[in-house]
Biopython code that builds the backbone (N, CA, C, O; Angstrom):
import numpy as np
from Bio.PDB.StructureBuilder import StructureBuilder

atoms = [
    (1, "UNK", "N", (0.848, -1.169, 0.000)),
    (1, "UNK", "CA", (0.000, 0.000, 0.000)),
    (1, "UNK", "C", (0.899, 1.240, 0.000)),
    (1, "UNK", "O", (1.893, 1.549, 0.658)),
    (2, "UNK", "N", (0.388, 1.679, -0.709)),
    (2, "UNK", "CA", (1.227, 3.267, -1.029)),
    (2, "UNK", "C", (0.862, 4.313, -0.490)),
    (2, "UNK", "O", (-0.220, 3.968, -0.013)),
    (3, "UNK", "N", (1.065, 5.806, -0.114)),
    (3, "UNK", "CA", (0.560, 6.592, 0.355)),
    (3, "UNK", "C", (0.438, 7.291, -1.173)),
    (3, "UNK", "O", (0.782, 6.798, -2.247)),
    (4, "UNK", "N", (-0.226, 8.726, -0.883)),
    (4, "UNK", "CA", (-0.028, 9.362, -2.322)),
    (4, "UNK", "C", (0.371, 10.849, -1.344)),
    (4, "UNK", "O", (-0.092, 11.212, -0.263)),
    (5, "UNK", "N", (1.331, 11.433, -2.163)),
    (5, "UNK", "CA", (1.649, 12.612, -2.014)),
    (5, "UNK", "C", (1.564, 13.928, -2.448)),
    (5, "UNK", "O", (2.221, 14.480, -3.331)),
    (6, "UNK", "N", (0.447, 14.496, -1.543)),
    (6, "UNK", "CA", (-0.041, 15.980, -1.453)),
    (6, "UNK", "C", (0.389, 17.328, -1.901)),
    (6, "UNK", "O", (0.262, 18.331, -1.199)),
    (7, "UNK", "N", (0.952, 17.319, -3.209)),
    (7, "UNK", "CA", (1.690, 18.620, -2.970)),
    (7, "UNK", "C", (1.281, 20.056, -2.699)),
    (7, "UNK", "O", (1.998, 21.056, -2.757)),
    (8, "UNK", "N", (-0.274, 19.952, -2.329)),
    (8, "UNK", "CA", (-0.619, 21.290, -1.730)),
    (8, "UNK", "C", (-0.594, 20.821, -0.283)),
    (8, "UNK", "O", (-1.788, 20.716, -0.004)),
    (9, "UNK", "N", (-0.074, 20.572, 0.502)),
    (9, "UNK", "CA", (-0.164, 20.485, 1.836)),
    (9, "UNK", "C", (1.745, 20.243, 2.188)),
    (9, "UNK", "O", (2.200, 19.901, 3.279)),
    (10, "UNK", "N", (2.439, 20.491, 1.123)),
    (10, "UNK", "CA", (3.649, 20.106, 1.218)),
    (10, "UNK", "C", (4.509, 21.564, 1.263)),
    (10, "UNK", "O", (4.214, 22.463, 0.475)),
    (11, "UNK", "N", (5.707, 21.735, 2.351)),
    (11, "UNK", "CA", (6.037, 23.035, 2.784)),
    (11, "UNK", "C", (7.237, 23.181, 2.064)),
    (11, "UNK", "O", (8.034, 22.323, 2.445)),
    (12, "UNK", "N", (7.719, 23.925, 1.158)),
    (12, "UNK", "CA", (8.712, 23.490, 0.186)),
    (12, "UNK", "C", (9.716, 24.247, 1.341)),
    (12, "UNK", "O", (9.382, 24.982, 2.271)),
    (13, "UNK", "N", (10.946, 23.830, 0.964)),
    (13, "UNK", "CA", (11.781, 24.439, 2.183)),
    (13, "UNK", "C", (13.464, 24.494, 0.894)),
    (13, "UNK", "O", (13.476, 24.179, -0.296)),
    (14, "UNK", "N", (14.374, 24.889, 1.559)),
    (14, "UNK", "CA", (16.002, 24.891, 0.888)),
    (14, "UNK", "C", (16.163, 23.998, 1.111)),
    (14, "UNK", "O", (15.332, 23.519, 1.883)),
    (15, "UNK", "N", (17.488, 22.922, 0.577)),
    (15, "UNK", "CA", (18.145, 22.322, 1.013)),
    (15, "UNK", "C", (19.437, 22.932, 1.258)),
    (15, "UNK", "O", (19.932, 23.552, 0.318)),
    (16, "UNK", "N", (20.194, 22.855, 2.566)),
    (16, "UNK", "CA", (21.283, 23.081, 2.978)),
    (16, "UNK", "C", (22.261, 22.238, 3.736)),
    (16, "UNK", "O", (21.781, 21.254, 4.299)),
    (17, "UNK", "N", (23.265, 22.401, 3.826)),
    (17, "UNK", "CA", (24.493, 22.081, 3.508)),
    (17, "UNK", "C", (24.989, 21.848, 4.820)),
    (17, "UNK", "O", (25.215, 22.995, 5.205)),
    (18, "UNK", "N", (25.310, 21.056, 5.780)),
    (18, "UNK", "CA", (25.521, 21.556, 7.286)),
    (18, "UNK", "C", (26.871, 20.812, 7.279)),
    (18, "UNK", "O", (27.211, 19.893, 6.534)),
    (19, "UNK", "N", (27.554, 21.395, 8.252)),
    (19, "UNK", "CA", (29.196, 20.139, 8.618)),
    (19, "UNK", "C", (28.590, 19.313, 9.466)),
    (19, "UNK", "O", (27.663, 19.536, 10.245)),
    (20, "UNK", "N", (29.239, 18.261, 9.232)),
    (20, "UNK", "CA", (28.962, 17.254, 9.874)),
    (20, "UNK", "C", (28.983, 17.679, 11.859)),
    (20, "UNK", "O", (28.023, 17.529, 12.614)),
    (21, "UNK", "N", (30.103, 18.105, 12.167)),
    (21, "UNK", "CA", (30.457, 18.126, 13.440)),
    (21, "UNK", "C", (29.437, 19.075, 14.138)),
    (21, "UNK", "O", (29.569, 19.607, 15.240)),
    (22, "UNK", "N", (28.559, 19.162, 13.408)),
    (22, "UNK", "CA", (27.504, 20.413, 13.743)),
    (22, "UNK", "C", (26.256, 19.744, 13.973)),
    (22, "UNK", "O", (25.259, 20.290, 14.446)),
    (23, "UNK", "N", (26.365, 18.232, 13.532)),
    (23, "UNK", "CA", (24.777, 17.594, 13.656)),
    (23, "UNK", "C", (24.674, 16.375, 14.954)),
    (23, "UNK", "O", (25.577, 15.547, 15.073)),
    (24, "UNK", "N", (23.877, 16.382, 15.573)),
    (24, "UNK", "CA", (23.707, 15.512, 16.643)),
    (24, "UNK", "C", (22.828, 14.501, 16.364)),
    (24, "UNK", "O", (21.822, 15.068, 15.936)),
    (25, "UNK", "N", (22.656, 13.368, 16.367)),
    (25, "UNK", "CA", (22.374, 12.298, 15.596)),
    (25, "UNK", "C", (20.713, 11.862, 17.218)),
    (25, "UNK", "O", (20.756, 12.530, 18.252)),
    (26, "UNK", "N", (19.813, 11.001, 17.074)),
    (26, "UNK", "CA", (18.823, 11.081, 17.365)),
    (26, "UNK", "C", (18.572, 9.554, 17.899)),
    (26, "UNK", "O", (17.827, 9.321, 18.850)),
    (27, "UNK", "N", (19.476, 8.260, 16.976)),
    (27, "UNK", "CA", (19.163, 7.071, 17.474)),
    (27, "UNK", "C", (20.970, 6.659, 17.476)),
    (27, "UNK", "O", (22.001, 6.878, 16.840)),
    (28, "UNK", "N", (20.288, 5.684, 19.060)),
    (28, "UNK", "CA", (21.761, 5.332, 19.680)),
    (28, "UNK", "C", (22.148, 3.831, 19.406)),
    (28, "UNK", "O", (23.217, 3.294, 19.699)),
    (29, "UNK", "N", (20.941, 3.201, 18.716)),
    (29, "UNK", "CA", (20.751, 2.263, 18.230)),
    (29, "UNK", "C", (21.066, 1.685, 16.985)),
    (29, "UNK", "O", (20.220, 1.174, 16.251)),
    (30, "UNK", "N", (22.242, 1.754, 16.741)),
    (30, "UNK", "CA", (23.099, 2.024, 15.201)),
    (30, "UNK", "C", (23.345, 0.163, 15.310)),
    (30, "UNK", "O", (23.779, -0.669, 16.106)),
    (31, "UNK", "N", (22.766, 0.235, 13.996)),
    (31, "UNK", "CA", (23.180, -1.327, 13.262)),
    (31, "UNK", "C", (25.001, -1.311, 12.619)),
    (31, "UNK", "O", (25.236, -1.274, 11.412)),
    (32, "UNK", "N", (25.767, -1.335, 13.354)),
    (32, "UNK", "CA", (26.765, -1.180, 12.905)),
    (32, "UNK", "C", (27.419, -1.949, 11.805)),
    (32, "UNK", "O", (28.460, -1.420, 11.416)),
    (33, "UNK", "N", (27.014, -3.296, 11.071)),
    (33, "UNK", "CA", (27.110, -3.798, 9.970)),
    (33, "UNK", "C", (26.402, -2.764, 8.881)),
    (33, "UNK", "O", (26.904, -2.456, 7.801)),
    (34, "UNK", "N", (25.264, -2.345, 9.341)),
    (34, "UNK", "CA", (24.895, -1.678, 7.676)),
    (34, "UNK", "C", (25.791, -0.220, 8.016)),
    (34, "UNK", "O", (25.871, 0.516, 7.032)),
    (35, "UNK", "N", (26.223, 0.104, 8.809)),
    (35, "UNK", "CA", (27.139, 1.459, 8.658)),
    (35, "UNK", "C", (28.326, 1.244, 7.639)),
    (35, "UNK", "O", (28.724, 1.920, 6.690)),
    (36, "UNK", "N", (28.853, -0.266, 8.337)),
    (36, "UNK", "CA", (30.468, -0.773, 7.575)),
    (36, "UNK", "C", (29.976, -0.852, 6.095)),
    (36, "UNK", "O", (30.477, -0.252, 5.144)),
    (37, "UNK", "N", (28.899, -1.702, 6.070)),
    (37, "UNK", "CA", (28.693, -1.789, 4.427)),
    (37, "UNK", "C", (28.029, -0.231, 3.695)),
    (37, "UNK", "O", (27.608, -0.263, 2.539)),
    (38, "UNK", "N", (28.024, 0.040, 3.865)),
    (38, "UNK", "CA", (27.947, 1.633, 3.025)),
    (38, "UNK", "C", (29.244, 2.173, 3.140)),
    (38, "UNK", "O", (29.652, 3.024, 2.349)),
    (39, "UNK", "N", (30.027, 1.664, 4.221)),
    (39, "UNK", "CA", (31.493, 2.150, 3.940)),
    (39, "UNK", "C", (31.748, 1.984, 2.791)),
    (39, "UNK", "O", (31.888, 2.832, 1.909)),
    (40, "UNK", "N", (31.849, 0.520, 2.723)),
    (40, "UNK", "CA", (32.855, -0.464, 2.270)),
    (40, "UNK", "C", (32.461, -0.133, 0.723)),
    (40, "UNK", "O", (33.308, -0.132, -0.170)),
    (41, "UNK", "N", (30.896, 0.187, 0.479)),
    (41, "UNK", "CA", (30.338, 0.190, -0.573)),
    (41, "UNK", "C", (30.822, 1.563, -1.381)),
    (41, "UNK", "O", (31.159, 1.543, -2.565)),
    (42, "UNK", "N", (30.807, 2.561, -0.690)),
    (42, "UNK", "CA", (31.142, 4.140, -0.636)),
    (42, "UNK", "C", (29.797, 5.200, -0.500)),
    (42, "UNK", "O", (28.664, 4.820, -0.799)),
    (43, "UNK", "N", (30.002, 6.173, -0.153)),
    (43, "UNK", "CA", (29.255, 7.413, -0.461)),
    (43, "UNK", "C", (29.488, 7.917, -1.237)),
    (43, "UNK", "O", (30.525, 8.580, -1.219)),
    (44, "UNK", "N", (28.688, 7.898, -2.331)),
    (44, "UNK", "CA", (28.113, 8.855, -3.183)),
    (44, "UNK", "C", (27.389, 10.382, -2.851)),
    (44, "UNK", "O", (26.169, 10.445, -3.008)),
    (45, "UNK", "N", (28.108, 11.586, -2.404)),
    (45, "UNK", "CA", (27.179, 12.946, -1.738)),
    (45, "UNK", "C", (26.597, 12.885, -2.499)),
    (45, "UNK", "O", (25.619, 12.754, -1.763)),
    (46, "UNK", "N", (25.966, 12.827, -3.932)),
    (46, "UNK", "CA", (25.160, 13.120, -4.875)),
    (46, "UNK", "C", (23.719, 12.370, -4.710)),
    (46, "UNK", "O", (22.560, 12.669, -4.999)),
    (47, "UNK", "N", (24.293, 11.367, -4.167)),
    (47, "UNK", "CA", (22.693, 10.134, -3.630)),
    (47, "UNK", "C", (22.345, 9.978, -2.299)),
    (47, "UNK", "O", (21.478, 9.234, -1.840)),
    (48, "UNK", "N", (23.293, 10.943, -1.552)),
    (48, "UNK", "CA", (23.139, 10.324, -0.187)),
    (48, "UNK", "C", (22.241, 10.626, 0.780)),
    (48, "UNK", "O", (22.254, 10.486, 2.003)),
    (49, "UNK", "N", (20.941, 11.356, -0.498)),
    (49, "UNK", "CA", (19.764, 11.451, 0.167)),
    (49, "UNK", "C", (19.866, 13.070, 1.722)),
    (49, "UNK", "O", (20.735, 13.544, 2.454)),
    (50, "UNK", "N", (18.319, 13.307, 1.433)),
    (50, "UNK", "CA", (18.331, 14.667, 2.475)),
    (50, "UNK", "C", (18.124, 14.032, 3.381)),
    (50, "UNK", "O", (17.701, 12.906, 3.117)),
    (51, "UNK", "N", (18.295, 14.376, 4.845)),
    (51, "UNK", "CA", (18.508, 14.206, 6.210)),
    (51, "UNK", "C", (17.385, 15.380, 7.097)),
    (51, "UNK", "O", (17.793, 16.358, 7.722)),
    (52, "UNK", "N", (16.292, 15.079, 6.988)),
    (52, "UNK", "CA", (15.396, 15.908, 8.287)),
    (52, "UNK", "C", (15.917, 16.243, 9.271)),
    (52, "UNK", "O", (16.466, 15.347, 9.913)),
    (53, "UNK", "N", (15.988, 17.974, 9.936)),
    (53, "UNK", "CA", (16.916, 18.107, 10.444)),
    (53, "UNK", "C", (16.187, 19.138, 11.003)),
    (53, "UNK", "O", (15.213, 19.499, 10.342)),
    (54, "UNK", "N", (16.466, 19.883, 12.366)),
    (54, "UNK", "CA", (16.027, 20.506, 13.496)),
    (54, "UNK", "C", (17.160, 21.960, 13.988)),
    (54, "UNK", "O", (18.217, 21.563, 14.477)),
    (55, "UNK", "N", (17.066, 22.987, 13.928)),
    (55, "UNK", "CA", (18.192, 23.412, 13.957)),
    (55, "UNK", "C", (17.924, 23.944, 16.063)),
    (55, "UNK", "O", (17.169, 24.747, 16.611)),
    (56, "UNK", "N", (18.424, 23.492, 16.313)),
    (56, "UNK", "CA", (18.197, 24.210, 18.139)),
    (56, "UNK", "C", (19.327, 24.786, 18.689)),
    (56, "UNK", "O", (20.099, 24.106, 19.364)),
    (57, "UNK", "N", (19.554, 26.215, 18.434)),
    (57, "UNK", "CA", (21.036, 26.964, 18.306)),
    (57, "UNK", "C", (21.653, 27.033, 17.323)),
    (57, "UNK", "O", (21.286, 27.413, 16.211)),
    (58, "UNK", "N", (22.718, 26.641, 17.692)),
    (58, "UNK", "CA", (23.778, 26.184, 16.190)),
    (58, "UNK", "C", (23.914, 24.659, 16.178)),
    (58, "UNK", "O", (24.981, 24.203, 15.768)),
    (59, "UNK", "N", (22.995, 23.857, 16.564)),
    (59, "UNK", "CA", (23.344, 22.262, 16.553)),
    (59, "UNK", "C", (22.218, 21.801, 15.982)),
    (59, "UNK", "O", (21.095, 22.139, 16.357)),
    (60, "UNK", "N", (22.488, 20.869, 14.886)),
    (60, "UNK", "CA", (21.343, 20.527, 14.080)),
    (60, "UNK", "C", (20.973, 19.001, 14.755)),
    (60, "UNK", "O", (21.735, 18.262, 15.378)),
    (61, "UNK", "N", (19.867, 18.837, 14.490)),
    (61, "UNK", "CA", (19.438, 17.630, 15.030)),
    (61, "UNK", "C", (18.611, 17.044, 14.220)),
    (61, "UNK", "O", (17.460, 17.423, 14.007)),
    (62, "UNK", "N", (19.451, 15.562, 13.455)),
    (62, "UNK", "CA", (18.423, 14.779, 12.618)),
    (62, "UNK", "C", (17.469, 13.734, 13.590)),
    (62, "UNK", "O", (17.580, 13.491, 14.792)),
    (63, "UNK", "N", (16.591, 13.270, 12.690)),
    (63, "UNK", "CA", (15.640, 12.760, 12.828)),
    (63, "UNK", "C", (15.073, 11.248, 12.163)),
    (63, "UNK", "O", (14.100, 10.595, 12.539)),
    (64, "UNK", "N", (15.898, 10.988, 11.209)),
    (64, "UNK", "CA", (16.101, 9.920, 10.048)),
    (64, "UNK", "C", (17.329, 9.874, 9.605)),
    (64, "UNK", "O", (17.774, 10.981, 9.909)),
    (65, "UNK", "N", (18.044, 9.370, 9.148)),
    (65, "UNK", "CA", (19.250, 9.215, 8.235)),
    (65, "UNK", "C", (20.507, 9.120, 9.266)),
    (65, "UNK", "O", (21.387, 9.963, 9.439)),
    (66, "UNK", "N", (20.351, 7.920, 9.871)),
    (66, "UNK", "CA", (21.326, 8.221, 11.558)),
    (66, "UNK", "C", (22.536, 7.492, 10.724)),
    (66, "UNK", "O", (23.658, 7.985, 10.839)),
    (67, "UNK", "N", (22.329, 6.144, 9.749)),
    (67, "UNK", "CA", (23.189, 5.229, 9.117)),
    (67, "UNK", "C", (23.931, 5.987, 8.233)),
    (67, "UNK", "O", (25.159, 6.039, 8.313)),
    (68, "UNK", "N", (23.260, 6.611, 7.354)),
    (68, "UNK", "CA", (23.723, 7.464, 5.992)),
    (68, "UNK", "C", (24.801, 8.309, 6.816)),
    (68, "UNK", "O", (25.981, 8.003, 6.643)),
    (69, "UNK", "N", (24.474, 9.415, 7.757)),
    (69, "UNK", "CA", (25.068, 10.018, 8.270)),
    (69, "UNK", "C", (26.435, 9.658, 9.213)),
    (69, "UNK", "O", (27.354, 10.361, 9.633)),
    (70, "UNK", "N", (26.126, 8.262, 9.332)),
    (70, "UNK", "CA", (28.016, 8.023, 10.594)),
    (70, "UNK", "C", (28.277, 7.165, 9.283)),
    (70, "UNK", "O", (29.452, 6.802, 9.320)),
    (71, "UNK", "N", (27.696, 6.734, 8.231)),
    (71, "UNK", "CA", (28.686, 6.353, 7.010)),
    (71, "UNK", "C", (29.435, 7.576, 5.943)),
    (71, "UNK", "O", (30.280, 7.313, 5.088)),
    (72, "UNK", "N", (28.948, 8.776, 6.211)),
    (72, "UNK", "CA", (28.979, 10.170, 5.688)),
    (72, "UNK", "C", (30.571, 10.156, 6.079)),
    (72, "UNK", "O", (31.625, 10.211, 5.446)),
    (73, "UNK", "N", (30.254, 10.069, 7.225)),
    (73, "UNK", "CA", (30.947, 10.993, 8.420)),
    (73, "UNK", "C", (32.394, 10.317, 8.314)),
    (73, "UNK", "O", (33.400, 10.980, 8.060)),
    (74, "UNK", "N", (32.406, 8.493, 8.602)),
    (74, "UNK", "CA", (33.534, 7.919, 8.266)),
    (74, "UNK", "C", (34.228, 8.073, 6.720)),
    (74, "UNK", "O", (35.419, 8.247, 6.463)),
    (75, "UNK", "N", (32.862, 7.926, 5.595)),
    (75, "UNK", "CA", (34.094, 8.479, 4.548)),
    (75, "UNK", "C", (34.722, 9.663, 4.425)),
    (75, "UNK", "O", (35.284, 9.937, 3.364)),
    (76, "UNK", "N", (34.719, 10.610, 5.579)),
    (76, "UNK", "CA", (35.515, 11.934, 5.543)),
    (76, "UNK", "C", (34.671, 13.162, 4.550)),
    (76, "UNK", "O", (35.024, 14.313, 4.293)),
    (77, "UNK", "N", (33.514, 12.455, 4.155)),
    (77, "UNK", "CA", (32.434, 14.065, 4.002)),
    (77, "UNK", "C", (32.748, 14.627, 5.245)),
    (77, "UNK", "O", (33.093, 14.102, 6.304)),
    (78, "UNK", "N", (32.459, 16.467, 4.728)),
    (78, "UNK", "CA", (32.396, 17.048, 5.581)),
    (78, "UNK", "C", (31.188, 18.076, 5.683)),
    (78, "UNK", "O", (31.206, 18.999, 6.498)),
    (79, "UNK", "N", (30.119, 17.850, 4.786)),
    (79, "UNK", "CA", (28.933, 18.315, 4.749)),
    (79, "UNK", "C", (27.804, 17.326, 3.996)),
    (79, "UNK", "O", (27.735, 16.594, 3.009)),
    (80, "UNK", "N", (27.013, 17.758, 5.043)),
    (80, "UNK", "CA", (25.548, 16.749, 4.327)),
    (80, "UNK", "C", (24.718, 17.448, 3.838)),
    (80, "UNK", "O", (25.019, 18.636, 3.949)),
    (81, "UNK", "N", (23.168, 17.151, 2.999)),
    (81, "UNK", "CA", (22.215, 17.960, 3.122)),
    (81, "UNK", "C", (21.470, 17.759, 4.263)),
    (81, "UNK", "O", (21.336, 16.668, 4.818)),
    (82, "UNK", "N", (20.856, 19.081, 4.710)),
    (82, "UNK", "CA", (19.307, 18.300, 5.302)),
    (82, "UNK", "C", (18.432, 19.557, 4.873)),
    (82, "UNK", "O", (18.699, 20.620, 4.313)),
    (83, "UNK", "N", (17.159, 18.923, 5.426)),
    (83, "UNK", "CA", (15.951, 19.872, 5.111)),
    (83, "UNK", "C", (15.596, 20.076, 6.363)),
    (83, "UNK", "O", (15.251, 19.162, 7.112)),
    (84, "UNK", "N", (15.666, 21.554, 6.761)),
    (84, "UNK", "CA", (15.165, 22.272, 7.612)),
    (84, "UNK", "C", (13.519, 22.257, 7.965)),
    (84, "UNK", "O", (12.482, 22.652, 7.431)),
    (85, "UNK", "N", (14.023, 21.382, 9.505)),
    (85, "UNK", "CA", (12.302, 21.378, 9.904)),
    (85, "UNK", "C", (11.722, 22.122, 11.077)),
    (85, "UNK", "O", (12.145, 21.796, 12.186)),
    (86, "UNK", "N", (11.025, 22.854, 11.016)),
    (86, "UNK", "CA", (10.084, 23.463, 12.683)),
    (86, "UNK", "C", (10.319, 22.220, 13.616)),
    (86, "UNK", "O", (10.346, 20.990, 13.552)),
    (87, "UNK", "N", (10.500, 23.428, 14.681)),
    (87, "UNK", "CA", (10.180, 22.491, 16.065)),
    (87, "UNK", "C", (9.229, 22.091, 15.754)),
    (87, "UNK", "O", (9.526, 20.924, 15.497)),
    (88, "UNK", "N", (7.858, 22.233, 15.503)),
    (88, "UNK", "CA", (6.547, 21.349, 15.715)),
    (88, "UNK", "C", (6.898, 19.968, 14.835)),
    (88, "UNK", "O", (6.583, 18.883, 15.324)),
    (89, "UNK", "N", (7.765, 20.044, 13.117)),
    (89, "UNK", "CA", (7.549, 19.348, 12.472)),
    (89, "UNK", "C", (8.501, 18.238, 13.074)),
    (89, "UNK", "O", (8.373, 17.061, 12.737)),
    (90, "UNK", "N", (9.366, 18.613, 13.888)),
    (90, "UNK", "CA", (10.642, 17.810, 14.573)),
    (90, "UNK", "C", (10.156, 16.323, 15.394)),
    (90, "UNK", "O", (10.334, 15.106, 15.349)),
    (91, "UNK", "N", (9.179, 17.723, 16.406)),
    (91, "UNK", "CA", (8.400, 16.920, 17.845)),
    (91, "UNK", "C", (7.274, 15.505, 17.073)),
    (91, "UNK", "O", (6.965, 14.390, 17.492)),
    (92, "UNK", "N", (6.986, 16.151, 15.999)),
    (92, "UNK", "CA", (5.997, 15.688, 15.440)),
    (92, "UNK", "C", (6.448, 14.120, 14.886)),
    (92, "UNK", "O", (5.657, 13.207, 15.125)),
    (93, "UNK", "N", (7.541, 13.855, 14.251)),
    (93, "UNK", "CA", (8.295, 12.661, 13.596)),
    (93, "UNK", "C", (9.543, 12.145, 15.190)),
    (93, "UNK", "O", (10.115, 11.055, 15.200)),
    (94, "UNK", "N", (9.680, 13.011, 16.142)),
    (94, "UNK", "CA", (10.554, 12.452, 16.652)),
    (94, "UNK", "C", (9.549, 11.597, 17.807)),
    (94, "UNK", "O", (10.058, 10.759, 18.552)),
    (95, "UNK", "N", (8.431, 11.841, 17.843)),
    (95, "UNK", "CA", (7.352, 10.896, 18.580)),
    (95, "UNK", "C", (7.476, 10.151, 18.172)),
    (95, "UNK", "O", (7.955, 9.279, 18.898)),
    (96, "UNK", "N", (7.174, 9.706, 16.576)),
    (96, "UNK", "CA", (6.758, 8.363, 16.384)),
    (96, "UNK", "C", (7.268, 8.203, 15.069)),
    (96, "UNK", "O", (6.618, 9.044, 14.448)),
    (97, "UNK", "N", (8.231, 7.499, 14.034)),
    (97, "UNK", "CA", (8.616, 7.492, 13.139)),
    (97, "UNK", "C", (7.287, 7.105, 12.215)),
    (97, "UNK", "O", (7.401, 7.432, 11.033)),
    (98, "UNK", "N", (6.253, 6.563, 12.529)),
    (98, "UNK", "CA", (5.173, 6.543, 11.425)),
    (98, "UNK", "C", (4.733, 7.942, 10.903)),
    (98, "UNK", "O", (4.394, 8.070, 9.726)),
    (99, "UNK", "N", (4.735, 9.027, 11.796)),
    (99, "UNK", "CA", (4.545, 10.138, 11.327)),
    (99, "UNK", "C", (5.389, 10.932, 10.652)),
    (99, "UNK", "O", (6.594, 11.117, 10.818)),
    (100, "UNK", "N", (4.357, 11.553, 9.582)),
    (100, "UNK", "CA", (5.835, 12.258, 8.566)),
    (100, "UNK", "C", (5.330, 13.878, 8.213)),
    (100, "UNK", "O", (4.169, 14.266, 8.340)),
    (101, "UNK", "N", (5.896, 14.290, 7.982)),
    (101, "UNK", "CA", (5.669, 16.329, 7.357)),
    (101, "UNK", "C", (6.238, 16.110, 5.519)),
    (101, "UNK", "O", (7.313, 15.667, 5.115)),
    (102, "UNK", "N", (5.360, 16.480, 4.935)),
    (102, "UNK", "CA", (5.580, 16.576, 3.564)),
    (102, "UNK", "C", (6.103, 17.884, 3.228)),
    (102, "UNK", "O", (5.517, 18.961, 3.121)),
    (103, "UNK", "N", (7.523, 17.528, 3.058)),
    (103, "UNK", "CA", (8.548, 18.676, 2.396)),
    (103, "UNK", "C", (8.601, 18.078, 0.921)),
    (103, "UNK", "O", (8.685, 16.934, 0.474)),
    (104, "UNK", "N", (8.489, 19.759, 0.182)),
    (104, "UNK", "CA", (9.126, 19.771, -1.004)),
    (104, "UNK", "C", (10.930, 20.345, -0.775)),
    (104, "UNK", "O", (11.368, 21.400, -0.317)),
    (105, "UNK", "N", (11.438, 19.464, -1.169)),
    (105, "UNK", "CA", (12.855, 20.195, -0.750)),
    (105, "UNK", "C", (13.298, 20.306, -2.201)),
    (105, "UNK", "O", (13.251, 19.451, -3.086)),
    (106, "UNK", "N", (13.828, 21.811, -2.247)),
    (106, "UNK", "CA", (14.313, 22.577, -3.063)),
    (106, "UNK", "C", (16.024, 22.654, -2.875)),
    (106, "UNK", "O", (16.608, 22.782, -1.798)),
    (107, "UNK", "N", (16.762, 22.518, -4.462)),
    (107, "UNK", "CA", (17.991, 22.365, -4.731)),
    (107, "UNK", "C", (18.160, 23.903, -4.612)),
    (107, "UNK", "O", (17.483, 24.357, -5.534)),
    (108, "UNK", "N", (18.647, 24.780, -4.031)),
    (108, "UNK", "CA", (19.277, 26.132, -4.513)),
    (108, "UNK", "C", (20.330, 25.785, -5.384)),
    (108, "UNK", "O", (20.963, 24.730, -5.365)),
    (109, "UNK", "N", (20.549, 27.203, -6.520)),
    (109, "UNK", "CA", (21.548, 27.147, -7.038)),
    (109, "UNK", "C", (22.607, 27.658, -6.372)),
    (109, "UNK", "O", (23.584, 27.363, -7.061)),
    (110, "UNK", "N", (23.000, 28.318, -5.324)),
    (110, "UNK", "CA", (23.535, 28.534, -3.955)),
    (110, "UNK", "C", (23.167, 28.336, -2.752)),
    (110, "UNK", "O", (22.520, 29.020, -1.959)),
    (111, "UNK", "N", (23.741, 27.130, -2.684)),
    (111, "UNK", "CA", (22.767, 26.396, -0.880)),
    (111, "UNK", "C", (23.746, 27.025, 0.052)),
    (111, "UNK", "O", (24.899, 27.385, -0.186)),
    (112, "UNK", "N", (23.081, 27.085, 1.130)),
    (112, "UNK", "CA", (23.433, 27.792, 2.196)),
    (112, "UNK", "C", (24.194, 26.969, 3.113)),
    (112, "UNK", "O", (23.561, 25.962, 3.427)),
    (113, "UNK", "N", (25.554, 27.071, 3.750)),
    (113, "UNK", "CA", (26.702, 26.480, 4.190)),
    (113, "UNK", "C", (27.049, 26.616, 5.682)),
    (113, "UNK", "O", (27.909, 27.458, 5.944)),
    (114, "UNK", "N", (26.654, 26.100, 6.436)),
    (114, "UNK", "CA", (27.152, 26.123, 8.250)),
    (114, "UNK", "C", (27.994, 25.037, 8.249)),
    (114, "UNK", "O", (27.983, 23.881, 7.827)),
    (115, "UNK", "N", (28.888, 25.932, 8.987)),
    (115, "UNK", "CA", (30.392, 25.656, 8.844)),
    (115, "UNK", "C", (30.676, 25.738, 10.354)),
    (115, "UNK", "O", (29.870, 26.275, 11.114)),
    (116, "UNK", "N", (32.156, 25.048, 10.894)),
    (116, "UNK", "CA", (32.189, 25.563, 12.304)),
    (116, "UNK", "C", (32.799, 26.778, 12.363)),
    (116, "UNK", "O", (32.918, 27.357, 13.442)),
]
sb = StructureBuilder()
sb.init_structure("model")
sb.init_model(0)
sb.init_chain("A")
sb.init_seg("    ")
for serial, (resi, resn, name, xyz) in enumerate(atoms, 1):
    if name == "N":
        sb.init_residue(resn, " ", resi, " ")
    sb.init_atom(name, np.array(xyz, "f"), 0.0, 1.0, " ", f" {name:<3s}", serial, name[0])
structure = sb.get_structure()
């Protein structure tokens, strides 16, 4: 069963660019075989998919993409994407992973860069 996706109820947002050492990760529960094998396999930044992300200060906080991200991180990327979400949309998916916020995430032709 499929869902279908709304694009009038969908909040288009940037995608941006964050350093890694800037994001705080959400599950402590890391399958550490599928981390090694995306090593082993490589990262591709071009596929490595957006990362839902929370900004609270200057420390971003994902919400999904905990694997992608410490396989990021070991191949020596030093920036990911994510898509910038509201506290509400954060609280909202960090309750319960069945729940989701429909982002349109938008490529800038100059994405925006937090750096340390």
């Amino acid at each position: 069963m499929s869902a279908e996706f709304d694009l009038s109820r969908a909040r288009r947002v940037d995608l941006e660019m964050v350093h890694v050492d800037l994001i705080t990760r959400t599950n402590s529960d890391i399958d550490t075989d599928a981390v090694a094998r995306m090593v082993k396999e490589g990262i591709d930044p071009e596929r490595l998919g957006v990362l839902p992300a929370y900004r609270d200060s200057e420390r971003w906080i994902i919400t999904d993409g905990n694997h992608r991200f410490l396989a990021a991180r070991i191949c020596g990327i030093k920036h990911v994407p994510v898509a910038p979400l509201t506290k509400e949309e954060y609280d909202l998916i960090a309750f319960s992973k069945t729940r989701t916020v429909d982002l349109l995430v938008q490529i800038p032709d100059d994405p925006k860069y937090h750096n340390l």
